[in-house]
N, C-alpha and C positions, 0 to 999 in steps of 0.2 A: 649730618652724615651724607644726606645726598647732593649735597652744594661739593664734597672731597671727592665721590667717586663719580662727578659728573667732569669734576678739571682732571682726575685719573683717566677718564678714558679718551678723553680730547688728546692727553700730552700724550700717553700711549700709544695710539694710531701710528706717528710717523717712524718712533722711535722704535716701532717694532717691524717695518718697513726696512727701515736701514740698519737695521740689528740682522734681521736677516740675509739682507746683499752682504754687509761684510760678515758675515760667517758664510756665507756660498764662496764668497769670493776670496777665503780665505783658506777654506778647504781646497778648490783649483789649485790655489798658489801650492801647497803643502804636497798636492798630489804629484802636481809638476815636478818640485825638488825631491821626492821620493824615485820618484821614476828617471828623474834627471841625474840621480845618482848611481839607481843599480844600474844603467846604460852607461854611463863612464865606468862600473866597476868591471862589467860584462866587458867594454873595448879595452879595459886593462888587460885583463886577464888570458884577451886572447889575443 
């Protein structure tokens, strides 16, 4: 049992590292084309 949750926290470390850059960095992207859209729907409309 501790031979499994000693290579689970090895592989874990980086994978959770880069798990959370692309969820940051995929929330930005999301936020952008939300806001990139009601600003076209705003210069549509007016």
């Amino acid at each position: 049992m501790k031979k499994k949750e000693q290579k689970e926290q090895k592989t874990k470390r980086p994978y959770d590292k880069g798990q959370i850059f692309v969820k940051i960095m995929a929330g930005l992207l999301a936020i952008l084309m939300v806001a990139g859209t009601f600003i076209t729907l705003i210069y549509a409309f007016i």
